[in-house]
N, C-alpha and C positions, 0 to 999 in steps of 0.2 A: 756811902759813895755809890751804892748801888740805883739808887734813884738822883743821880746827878750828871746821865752821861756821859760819866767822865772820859771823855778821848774817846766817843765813838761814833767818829764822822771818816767820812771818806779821805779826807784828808789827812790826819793823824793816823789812819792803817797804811796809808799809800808813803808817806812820809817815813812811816818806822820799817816797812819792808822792803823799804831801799834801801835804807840805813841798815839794816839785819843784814840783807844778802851782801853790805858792803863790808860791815865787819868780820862775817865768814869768808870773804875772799882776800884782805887784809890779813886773816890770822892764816888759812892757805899759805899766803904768799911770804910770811916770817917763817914759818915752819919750811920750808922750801926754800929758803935763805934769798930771794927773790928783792931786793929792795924798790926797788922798781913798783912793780906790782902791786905791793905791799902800798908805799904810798901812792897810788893810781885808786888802789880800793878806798882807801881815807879820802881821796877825792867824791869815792862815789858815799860814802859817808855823809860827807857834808850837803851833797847833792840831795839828799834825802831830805835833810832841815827844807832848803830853800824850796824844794818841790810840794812839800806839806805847808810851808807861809804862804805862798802862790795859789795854791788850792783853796788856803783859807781865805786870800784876800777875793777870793773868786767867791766866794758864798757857799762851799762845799767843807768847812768846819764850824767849829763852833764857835759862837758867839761871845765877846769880852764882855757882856753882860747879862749871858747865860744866867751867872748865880749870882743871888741875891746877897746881898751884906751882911755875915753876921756876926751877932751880938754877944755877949757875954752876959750871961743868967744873972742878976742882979746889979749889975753892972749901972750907977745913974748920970745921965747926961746932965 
């Protein structure tokens, strides 16, 4: 995996650090009995996904055709 960069584009860090800081103020706001809050952070959650698809459709992730197809070792077509 190390020579495949797997998920390291601007968009895939930008997308999970929203999504991280949303899931620690989500688990905040249960532990604080807060519901509200709680689900406002699962908004900021999902915010994260669509902010990382955005980014990528913008040319700042990676590419659906990045990696190459593969095969299975002895495998015959």
């Amino acid at each position: 995996m190390a020579g495949s960069s797997h998920g390291h584009t601007p968009a895939a860090w930008t997308g999970v650090i929203i999504a991280f800081i949303g899931f620690c103020a989500a688990g905040a706001f249960m532990v604080a009995a807060h519901p509200v809050g709680f689900w406002a952070s699962m908004v900021v959650v999902l915010l994260g996904g669509v902010v990382g698809g955005v980014m990528r459709m913008m040319g700042l992730g990676q590419s659906k055709d990045a990696h190459p197809v593969h095969q299975v070792a002895g495998a015959k077509s």
